[in-house]
Structures are given as C-alpha cells and as structure tokens.
C-alpha positions in Angstrom: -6.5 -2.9 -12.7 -2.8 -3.2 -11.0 -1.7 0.2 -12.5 -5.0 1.9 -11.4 -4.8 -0.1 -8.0 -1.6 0.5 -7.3 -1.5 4.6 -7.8 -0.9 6.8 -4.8 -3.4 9.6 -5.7 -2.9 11.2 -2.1 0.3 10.3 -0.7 -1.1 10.8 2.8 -4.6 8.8 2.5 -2.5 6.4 1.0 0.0 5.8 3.7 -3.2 6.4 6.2 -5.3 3.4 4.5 -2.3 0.5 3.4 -1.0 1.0 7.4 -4.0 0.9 8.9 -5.3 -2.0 6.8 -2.8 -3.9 8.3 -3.0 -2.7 12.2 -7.1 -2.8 11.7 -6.4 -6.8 11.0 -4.0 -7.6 13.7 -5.8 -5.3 16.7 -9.5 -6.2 15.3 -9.7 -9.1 17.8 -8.5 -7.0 20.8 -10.8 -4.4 20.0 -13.6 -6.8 19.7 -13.0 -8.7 23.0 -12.3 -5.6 25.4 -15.7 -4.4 24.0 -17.9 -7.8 24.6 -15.9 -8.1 28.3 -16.6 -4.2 29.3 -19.8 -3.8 27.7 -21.6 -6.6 26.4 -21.3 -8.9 29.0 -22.3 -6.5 32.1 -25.2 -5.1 30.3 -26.7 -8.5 29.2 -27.3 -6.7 25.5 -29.1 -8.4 23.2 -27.6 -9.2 19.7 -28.9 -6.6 17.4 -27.6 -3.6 20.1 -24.2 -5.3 20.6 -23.4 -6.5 17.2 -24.2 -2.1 16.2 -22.2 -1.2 19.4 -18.9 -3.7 19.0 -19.0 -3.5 14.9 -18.6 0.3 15.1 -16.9 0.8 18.3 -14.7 -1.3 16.6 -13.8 0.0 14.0 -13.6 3.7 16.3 -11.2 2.2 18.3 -8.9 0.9 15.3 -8.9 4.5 13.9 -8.6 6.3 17.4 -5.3 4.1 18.4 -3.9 4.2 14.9 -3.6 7.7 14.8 -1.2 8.3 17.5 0.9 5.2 17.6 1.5 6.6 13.5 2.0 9.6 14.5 4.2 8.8 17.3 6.6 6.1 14.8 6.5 9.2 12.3 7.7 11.1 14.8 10.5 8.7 16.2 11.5 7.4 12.8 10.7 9.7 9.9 11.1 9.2 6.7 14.4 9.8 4.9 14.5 11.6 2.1 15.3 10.4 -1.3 16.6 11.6 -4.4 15.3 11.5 -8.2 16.3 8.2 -10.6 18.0 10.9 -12.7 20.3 12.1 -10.0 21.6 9.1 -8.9 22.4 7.0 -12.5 25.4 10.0 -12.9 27.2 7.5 -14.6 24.8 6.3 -17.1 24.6 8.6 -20.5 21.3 11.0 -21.0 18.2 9.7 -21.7 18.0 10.8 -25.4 21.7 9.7 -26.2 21.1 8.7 -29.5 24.2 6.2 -29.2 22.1 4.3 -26.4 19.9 1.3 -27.1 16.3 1.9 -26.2 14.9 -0.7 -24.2 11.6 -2.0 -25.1 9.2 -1.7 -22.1 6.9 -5.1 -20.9 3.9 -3.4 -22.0 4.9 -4.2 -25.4 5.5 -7.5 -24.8 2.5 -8.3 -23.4 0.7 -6.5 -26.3 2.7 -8.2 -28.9 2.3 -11.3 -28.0 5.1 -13.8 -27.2 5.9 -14.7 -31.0 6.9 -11.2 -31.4 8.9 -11.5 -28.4 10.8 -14.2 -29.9 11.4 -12.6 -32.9 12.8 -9.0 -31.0 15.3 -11.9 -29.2 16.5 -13.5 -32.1 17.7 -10.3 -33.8 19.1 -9.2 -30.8 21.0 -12.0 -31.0 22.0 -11.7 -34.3 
C-alpha cells in the first residue's frame, strides 16, 4: 500500500490534494464559524438546513481560498528546477560498471527474511 499510496500519478492533482489537505484542516474552523455567525445565527435555521449549508459551504470556501493563495505562493516562489540523479553523481562510475558492487535493494530483504540478511552480512564481511 505505501508504494501505491505514495505515487504521484498527476503531478498537479497531487500537489492540488496533499496542500490542500493541509490548509482544509487548519482554515476548516474559520470557515465553519464565519458561516454559523453570517448565516445561521440571523436566519434562526434549523439543523438539517444549516448542517447542508455550513458542511458544503465549507468545504466551497476551503477550495475557493485555496486556489488563489496557491496560485499566488506559486507565483511569488516557484519552484526551482532540478536536475536528474544521473547528472549530478558525475563522479560516481556508470551504472553497469561491471567493476562496481551491486547493492542489494530492501525489497529483498524484507522478502528474504532476516536470516538471509544475516548471512549476505557475514560474507560481506568475510
């Protein structure tokens, strides 16, 4: 589940959803009160109208304030640019060097189980 959870199909929605996660939980509350106080309250709605009205004018308001305070930091601040794994390690040899080791990736551990890990240590060591 973390490889699957943890892939960026669209880099945008992506960026969209894990930012706004986090402003939607520390604006909700705003949101939520500014709607009771301006509409709610006045209005003397009953609970069924104002639960519909502050659950998704809440959620509208999170999305409608999101977008241009993003846009806007995108704006101010955007992202720098970075370069490929490959370009950078210059000084490292190619990846199919024979002469260079091949590291064993965790998967295998994990699959292996940790005797077999012990073993790969100990003629390592050796």
């Amino acid at each position: 589940m973390a490889e699957f959870g943890n892939y960026q199909f669209n880099k945008m929605i992506y960026k969209f959803v894990s930012g706004c996660s986090l402003y939607a939980y520390l604006s909700h509350y705003f949101f939520i009160v500014v709607l009771v106080v301006a509409f709610v309250r006045p209005n003397k709605m009953g609970f069924i109208p104002a639960f519909f009205l502050v659950f998704f004018g809440t959620f509208l308001l999170i999305i409608a304030s999101y977008i241009p305070i993003a846009l806007l930091l995108e704006l101010c601040f955007p992202e720098a640019e970075t370069k490929p794994a490959a370009a950078m390690q210059d000084d490292e040899a190619p990846k199919d060097d024979p002469k260079k080791p091949v590291e064993e990736s965790p998967k295998k551990d994990i699959e292996n189980g940790a005797a077999d890990k012990e073993e790969r240590k100990s003629e390592k060591a050796e």
